[in-house]
N, CA, C and O atoms as a GROMACS GRO file, in nm:
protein
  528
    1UNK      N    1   0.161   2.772   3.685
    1UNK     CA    2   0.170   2.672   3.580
    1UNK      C    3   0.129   2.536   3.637
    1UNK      O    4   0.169   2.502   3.749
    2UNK      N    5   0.040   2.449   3.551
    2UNK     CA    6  -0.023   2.359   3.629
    2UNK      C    7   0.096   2.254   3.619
    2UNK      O    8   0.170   2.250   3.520
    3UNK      N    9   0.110   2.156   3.744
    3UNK     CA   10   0.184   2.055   3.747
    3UNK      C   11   0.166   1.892   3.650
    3UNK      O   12   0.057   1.835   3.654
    4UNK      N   13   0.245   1.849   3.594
    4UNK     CA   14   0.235   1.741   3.522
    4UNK      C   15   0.203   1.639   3.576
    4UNK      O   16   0.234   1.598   3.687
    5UNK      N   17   0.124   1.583   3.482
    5UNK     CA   18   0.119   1.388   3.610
    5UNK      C   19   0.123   1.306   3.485
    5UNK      O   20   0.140   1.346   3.370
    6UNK      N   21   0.104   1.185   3.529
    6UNK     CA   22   0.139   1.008   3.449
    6UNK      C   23   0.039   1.018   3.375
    6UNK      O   24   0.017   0.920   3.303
    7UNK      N   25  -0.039   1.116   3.368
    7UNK     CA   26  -0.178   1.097   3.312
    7UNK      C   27  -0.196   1.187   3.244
    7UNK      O   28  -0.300   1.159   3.186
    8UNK      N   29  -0.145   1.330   3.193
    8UNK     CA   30  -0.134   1.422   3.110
    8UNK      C   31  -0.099   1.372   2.963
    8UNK      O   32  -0.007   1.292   2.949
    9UNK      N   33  -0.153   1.407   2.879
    9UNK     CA   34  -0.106   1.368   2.720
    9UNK      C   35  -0.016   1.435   2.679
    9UNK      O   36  -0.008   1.404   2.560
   10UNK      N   37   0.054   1.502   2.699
   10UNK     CA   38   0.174   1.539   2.749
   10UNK      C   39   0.330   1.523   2.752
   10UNK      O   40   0.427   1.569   2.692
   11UNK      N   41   0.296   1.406   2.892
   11UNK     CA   42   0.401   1.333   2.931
   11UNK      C   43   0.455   1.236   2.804
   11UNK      O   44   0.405   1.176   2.710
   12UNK      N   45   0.607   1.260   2.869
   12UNK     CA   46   0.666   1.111   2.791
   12UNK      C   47   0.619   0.980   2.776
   12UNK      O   48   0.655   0.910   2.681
   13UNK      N   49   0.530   0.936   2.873
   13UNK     CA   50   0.524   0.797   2.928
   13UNK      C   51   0.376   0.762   2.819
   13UNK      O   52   0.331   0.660   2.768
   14UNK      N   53   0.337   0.904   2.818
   14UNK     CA   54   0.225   0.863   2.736
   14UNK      C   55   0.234   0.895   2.605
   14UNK      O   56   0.129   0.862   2.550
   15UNK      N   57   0.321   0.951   2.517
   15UNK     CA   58   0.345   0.970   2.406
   15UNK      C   59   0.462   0.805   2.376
   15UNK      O   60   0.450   0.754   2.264
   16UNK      N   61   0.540   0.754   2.453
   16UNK     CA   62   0.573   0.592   2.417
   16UNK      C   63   0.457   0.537   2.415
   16UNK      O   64   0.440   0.484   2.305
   17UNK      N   65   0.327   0.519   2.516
   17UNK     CA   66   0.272   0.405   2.462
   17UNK      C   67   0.162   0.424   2.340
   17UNK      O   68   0.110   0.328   2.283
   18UNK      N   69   0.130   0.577   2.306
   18UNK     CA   70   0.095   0.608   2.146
   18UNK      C   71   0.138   0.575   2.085
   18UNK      O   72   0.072   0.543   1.986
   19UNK      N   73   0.254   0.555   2.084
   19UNK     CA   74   0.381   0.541   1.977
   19UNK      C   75   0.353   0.382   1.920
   19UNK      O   76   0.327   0.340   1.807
   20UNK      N   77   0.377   0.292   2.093
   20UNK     CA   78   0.354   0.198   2.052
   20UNK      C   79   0.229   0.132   2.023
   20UNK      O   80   0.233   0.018   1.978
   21UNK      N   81   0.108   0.196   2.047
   21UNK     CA   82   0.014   0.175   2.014
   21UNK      C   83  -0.044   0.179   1.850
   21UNK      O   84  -0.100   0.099   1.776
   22UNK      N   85   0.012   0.342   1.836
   22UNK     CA   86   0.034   0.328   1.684
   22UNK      C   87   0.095   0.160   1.578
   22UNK      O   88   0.044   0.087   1.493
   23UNK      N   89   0.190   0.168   1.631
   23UNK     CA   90   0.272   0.037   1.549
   23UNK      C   91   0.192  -0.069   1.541
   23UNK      O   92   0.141  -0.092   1.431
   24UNK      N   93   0.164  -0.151   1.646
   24UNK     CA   94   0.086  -0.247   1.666
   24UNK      C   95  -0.065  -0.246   1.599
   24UNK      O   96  -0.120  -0.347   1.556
   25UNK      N   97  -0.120  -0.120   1.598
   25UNK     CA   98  -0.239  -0.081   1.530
   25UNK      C   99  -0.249  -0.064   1.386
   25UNK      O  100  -0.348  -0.090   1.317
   26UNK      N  101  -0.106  -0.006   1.337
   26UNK     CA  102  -0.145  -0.016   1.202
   26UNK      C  103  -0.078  -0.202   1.120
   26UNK      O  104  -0.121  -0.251   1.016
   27UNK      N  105   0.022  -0.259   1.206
   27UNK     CA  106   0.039  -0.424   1.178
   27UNK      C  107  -0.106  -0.466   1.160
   27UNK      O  108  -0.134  -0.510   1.048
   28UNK      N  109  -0.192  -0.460   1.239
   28UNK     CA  110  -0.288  -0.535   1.258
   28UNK      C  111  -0.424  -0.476   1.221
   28UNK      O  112  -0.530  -0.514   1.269
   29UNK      N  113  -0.405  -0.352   1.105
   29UNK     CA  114  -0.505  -0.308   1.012
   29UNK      C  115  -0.450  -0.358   0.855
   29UNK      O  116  -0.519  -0.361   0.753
   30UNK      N  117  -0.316  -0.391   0.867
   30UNK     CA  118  -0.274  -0.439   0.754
   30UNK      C  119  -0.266  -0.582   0.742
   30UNK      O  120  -0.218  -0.634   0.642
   31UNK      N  121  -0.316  -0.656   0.852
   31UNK     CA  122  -0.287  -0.820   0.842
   31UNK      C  123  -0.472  -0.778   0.793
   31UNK      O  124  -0.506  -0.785   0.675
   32UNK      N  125  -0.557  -0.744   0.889
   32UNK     CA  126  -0.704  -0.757   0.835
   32UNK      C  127  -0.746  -0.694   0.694
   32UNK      O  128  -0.860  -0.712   0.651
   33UNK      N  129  -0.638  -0.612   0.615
   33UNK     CA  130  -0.667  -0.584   0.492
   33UNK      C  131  -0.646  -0.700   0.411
   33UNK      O  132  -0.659  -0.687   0.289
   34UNK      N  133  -0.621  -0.790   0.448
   34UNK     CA  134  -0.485  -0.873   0.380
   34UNK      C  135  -0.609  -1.046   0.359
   34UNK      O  136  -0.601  -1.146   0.287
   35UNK      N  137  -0.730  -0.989   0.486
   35UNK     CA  138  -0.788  -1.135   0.510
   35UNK      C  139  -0.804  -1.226   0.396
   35UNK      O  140  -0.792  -1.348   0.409
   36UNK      N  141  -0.835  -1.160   0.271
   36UNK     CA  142  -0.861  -1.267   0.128
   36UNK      C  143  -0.755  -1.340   0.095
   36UNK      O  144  -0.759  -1.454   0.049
   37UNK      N  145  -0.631  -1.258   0.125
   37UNK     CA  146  -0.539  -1.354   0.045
   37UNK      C  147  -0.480  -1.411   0.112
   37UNK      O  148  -0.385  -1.463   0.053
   38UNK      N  149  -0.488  -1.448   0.286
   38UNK     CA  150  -0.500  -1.532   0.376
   38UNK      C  151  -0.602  -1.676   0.338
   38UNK      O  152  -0.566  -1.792   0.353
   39UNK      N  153  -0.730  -1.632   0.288
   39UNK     CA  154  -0.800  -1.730   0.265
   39UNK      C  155  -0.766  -1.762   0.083
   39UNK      O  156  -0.830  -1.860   0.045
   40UNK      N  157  -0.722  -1.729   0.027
   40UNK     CA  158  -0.651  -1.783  -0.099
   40UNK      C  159  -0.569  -1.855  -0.100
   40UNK      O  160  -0.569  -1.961  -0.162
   41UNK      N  161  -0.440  -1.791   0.004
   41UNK     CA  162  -0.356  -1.875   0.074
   41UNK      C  163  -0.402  -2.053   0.092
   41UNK      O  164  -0.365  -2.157   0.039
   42UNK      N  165  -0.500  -2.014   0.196
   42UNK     CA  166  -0.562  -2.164   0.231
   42UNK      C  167  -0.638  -2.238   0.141
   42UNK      O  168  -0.657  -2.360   0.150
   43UNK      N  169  -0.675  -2.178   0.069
   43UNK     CA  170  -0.777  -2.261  -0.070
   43UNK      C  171  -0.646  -2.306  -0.179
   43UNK      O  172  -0.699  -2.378  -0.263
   44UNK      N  173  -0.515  -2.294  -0.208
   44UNK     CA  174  -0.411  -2.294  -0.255
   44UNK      C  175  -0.322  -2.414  -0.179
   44UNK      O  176  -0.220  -2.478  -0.201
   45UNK      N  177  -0.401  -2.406  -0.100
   45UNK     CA  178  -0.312  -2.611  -0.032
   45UNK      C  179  -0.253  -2.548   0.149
   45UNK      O  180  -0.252  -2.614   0.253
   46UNK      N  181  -0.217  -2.424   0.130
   46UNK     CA  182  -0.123  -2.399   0.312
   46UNK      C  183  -0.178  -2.388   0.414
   46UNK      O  184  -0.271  -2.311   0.439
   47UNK      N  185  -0.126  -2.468   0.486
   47UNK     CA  186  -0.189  -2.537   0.624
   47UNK      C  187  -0.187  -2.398   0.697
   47UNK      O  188  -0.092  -2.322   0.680
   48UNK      N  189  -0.310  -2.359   0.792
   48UNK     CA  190  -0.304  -2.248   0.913
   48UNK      C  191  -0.180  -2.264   0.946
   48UNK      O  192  -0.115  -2.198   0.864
   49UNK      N  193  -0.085  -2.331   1.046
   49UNK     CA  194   0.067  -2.341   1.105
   49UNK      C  195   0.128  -2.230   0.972
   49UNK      O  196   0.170  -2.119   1.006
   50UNK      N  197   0.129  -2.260   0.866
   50UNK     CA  198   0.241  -2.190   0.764
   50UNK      C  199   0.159  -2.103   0.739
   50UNK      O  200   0.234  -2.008   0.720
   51UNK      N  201   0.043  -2.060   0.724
   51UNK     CA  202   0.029  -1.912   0.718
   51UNK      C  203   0.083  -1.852   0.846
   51UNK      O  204   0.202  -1.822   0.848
   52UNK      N  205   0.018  -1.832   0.943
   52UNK     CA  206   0.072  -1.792   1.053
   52UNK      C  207   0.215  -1.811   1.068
   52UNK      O  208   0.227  -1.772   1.184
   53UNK      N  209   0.324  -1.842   1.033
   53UNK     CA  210   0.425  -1.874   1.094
   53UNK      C  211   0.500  -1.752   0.990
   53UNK      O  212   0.593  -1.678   1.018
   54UNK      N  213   0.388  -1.765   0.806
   54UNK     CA  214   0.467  -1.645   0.696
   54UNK      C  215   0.428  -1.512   0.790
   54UNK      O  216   0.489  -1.410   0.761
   55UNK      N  217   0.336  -1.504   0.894
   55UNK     CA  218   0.298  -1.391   0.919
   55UNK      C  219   0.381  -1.322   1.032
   55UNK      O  220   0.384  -1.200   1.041
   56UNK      N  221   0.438  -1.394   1.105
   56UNK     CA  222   0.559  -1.387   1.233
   56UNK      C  223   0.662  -1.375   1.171
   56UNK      O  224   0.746  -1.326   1.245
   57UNK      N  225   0.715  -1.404   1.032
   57UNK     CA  226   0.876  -1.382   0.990
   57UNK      C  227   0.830  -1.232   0.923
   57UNK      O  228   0.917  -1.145   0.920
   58UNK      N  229   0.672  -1.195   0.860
   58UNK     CA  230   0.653  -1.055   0.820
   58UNK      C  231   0.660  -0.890   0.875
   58UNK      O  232   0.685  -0.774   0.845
   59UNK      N  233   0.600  -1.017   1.017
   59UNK     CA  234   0.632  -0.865   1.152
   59UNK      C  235   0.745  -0.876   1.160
   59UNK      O  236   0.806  -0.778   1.118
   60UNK      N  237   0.820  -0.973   1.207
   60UNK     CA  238   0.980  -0.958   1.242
   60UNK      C  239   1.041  -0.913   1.139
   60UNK      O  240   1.111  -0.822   1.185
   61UNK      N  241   1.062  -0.920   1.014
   61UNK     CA  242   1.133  -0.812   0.939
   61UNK      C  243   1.071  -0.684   0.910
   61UNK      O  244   1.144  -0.592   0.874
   62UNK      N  245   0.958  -0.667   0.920
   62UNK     CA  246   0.915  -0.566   0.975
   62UNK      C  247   0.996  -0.433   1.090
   62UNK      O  248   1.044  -0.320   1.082
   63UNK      N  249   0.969  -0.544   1.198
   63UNK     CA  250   0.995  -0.484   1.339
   63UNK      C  251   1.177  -0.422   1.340
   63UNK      O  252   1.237  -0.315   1.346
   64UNK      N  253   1.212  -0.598   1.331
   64UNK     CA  254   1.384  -0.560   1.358
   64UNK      C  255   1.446  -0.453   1.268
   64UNK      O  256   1.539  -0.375   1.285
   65UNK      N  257   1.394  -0.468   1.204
   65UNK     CA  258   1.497  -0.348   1.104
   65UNK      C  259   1.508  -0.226   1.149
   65UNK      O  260   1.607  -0.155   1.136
   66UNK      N  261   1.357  -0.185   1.229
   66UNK     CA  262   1.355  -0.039   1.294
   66UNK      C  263   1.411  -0.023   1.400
   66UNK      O  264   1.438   0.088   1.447
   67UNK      N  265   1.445  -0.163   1.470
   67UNK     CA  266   1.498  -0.136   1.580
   67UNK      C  267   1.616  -0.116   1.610
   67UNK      O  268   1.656  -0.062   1.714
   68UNK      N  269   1.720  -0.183   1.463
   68UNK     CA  270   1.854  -0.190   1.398
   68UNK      C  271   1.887  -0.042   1.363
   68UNK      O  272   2.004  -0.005   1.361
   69UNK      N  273   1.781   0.044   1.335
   69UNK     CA  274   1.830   0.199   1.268
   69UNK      C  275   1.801   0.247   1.456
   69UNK      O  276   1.880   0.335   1.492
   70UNK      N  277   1.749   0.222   1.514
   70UNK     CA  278   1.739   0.284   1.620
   70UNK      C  279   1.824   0.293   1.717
   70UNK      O  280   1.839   0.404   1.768
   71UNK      N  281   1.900   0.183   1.767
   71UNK     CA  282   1.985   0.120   1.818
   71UNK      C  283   2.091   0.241   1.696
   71UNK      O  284   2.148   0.336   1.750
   72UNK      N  285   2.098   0.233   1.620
   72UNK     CA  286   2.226   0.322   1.545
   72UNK      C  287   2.179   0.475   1.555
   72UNK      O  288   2.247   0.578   1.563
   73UNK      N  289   2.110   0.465   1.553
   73UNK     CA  290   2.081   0.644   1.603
   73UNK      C  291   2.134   0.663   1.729
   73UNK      O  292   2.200   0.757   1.772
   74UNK      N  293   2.086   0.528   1.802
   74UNK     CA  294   2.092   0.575   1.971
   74UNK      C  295   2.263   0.579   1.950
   74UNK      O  296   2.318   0.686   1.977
   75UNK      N  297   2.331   0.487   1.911
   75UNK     CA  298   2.533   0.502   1.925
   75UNK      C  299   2.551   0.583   1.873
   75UNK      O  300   2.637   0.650   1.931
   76UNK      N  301   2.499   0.653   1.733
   76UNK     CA  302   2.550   0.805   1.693
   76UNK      C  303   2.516   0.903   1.760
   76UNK      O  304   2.580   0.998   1.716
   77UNK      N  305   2.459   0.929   1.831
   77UNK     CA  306   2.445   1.051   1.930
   77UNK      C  307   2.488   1.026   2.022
   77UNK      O  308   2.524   1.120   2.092
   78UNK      N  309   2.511   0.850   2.083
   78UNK     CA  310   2.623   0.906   2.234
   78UNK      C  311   2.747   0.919   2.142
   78UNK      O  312   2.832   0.989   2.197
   79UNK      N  313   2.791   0.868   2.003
   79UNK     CA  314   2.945   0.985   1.968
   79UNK      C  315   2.923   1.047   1.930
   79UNK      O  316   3.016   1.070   1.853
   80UNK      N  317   2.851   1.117   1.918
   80UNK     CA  318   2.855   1.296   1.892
   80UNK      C  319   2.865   1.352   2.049
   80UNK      O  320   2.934   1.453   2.070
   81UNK      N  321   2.812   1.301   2.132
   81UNK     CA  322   2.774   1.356   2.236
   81UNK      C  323   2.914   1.354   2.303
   81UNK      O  324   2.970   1.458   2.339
   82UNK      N  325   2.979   1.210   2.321
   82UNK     CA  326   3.115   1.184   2.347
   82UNK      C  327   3.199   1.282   2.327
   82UNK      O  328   3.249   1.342   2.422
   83UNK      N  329   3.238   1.321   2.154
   83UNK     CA  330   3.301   1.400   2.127
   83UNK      C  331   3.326   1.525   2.155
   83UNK      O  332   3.436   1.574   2.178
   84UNK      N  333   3.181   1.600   2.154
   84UNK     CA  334   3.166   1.722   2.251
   84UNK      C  335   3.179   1.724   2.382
   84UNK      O  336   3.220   1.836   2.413
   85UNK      N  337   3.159   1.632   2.507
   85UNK     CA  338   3.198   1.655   2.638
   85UNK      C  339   3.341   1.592   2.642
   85UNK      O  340   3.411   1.534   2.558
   86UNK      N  341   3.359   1.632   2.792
   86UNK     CA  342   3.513   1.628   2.850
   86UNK      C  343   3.512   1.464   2.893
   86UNK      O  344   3.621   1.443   2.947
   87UNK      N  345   3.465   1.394   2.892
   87UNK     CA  346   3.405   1.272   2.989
   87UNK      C  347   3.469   1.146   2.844
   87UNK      O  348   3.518   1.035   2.864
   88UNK      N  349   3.453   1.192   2.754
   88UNK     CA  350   3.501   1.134   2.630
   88UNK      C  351   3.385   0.990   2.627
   88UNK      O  352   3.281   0.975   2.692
   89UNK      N  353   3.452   0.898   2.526
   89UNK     CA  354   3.340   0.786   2.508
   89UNK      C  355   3.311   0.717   2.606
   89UNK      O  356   3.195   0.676   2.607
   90UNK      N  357   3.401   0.677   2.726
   90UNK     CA  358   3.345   0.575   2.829
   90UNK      C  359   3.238   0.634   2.905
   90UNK      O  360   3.130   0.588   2.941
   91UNK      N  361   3.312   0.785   2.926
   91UNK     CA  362   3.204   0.859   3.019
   91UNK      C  363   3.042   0.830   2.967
   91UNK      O  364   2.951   0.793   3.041
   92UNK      N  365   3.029   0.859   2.803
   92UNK     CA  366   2.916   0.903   2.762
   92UNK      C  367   2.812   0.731   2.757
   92UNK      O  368   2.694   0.718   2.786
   93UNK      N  369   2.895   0.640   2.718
   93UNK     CA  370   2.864   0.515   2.728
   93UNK      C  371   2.813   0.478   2.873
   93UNK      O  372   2.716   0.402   2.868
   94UNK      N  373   2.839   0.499   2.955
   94UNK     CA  374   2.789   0.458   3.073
   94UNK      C  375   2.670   0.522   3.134
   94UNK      O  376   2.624   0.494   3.244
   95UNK      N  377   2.613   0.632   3.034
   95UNK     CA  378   2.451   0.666   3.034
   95UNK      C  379   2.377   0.591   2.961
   95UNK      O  380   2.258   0.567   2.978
   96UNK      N  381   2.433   0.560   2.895
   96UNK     CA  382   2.326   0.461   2.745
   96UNK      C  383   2.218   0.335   2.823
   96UNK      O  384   2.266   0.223   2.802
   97UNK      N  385   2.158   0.333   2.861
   97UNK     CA  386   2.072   0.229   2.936
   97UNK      C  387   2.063   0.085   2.814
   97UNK      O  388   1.964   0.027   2.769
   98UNK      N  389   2.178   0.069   2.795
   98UNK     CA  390   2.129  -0.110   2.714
   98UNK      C  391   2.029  -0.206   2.774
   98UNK      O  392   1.953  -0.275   2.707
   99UNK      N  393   2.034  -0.204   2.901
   99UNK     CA  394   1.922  -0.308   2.904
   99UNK      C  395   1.797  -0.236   2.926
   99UNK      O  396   1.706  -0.310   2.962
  100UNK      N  397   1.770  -0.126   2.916
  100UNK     CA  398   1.633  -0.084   2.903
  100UNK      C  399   1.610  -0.092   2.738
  100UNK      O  400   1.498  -0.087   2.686
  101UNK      N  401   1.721  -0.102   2.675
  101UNK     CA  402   1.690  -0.043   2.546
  101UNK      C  403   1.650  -0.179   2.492
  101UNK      O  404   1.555  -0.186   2.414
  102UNK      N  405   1.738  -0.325   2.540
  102UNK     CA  406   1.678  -0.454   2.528
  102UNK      C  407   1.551  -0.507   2.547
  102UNK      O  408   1.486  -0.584   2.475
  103UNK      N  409   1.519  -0.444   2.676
  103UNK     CA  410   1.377  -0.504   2.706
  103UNK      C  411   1.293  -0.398   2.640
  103UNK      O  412   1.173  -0.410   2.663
  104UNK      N  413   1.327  -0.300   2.566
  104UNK     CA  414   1.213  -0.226   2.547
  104UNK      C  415   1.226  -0.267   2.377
  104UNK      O  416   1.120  -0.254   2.316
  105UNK      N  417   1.322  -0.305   2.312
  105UNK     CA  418   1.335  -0.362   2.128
  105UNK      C  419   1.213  -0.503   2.152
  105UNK      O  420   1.099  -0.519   2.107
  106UNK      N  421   1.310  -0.596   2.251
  106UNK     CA  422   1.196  -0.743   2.311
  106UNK      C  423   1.061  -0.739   2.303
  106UNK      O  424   0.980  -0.813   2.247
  107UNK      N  425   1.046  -0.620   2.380
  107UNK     CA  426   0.840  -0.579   2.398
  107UNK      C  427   0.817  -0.532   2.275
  107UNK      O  428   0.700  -0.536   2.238
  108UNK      N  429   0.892  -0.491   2.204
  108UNK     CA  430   0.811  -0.467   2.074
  108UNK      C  431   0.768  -0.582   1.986
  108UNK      O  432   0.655  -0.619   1.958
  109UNK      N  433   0.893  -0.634   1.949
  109UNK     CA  434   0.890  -0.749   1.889
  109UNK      C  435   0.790  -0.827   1.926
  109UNK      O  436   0.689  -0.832   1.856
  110UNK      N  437   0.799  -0.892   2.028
  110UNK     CA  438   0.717  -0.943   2.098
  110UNK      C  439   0.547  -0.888   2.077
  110UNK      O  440   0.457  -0.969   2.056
  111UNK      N  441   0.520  -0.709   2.089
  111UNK     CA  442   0.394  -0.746   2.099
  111UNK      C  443   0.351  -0.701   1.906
  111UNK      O  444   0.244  -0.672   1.853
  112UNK      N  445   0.440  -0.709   1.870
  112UNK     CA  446   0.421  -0.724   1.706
  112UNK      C  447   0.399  -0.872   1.718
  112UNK      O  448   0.292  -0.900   1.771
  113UNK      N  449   0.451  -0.943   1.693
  113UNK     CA  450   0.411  -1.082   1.685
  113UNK      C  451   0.261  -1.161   1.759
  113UNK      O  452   0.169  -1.230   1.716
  114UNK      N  453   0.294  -1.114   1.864
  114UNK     CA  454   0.146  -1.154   1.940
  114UNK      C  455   0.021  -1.064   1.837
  114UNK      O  456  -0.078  -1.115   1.783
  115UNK      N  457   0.048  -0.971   1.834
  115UNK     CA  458  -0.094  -0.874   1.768
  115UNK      C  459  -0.091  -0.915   1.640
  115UNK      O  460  -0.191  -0.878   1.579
  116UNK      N  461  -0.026  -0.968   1.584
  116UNK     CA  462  -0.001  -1.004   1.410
  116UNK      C  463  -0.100  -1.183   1.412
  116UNK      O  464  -0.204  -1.220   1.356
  117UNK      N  465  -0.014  -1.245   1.493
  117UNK     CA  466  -0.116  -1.383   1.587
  117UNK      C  467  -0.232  -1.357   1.582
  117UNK      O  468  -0.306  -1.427   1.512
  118UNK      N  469  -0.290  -1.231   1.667
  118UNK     CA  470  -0.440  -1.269   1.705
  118UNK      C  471  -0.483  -1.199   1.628
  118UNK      O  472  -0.593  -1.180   1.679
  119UNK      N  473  -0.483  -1.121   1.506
  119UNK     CA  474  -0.552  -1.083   1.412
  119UNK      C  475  -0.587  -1.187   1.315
  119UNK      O  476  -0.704  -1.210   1.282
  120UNK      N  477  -0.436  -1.278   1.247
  120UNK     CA  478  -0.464  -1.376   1.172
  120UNK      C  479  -0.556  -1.523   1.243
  120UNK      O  480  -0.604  -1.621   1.187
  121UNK      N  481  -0.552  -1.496   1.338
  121UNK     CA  482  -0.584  -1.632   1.427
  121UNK      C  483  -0.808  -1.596   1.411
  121UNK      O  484  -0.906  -1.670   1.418
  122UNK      N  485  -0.795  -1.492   1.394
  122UNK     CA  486  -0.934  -1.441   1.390
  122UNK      C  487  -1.000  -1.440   1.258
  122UNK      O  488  -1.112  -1.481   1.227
  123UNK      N  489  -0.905  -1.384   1.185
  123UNK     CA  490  -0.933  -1.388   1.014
  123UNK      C  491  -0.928  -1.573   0.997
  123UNK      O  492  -1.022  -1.624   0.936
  124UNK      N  493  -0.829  -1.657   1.048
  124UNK     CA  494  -0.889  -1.757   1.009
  124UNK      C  495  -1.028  -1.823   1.057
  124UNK      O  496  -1.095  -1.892   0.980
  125UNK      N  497  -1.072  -1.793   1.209
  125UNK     CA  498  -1.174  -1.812   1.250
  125UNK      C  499  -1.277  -1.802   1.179
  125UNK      O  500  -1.358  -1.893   1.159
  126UNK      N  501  -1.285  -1.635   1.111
  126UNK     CA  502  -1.380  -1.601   1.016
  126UNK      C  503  -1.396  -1.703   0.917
  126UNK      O  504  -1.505  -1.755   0.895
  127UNK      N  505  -1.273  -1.737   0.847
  127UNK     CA  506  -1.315  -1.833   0.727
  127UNK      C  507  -1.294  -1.966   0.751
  127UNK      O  508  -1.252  -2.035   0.658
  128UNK      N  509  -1.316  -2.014   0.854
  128UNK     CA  510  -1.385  -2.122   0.882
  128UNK      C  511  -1.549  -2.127   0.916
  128UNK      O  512  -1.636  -2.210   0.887
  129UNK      N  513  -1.551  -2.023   0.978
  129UNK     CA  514  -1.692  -1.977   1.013
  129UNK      C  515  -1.793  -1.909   0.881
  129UNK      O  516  -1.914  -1.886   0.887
  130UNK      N  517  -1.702  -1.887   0.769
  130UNK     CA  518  -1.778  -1.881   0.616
  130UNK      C  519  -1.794  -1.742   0.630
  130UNK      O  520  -1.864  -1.693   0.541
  131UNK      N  521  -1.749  -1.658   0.720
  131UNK     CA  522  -1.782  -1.527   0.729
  131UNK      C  523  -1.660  -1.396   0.654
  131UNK      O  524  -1.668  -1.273   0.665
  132UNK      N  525  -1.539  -1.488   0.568
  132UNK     CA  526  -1.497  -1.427   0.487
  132UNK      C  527  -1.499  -1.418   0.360
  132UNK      O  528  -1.434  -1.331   0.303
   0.00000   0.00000   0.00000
């Protein structure tokens, strides 16, 4: 049986960054569907700063909410898990990696917002450049 590596499609490591590749990819097929009424937006009086800024509170409620059901998935299965072993809740709590689970909610957020940025930051380029 052939051995696994970091580089198999496969692996875990590479089915997270599909995952997150996915997300970020479809934000930022839906900000470029969106380019007209970005530039309606701006023909309607709103300064670039306030579009862009409606577009960072869109990913973030977007984003957080999934990360809010996730984060609750992740505590309902360490008590289920709790309940079934002998180790009870502290035991099972002290596997739960919170700060991986922090920095890994952060990087999302984070690269939702950045990728939501440089899509709109481009669509406005375009319609300054008359090319929308």
């Amino acid at each position: 049986m052939p051995r696994r590596t970091a580089s198999c499609p496969t692996s875990p490591c590479w089915s997270r960054c599909s995952a997150w590749w996915a997300a970020v990819n479809s934000l930022c097929l839906t900000l470029v569907d969106r380019r007209r009424e970005f530039t309606g937006m701006r023909h309607l009086g709103m300064r670039r700063g306030q579009v862009m800024r409606m577009v960072c509170w869109e990913s973030a409620l977007t984003v957080v909410p999934v990360l809010v059901l996730s984060l609750a998935t992740t505590a309902w299965m360490a008590l289920v898990h709790a309940v079934s072993e002998p180790g009870g809740l502290a035991g099972t709590l002290s596997f739960i990696p919170f700060d991986w689970l922090a920095a890994l909610g952060g990087g999302a957020l984070l690269a939702a917002l950045a990728g939501s940025l440089l899509v709109v930051r481009v669509a406005m380029r375009n319609e300054r450049q008359g090319l929308a």
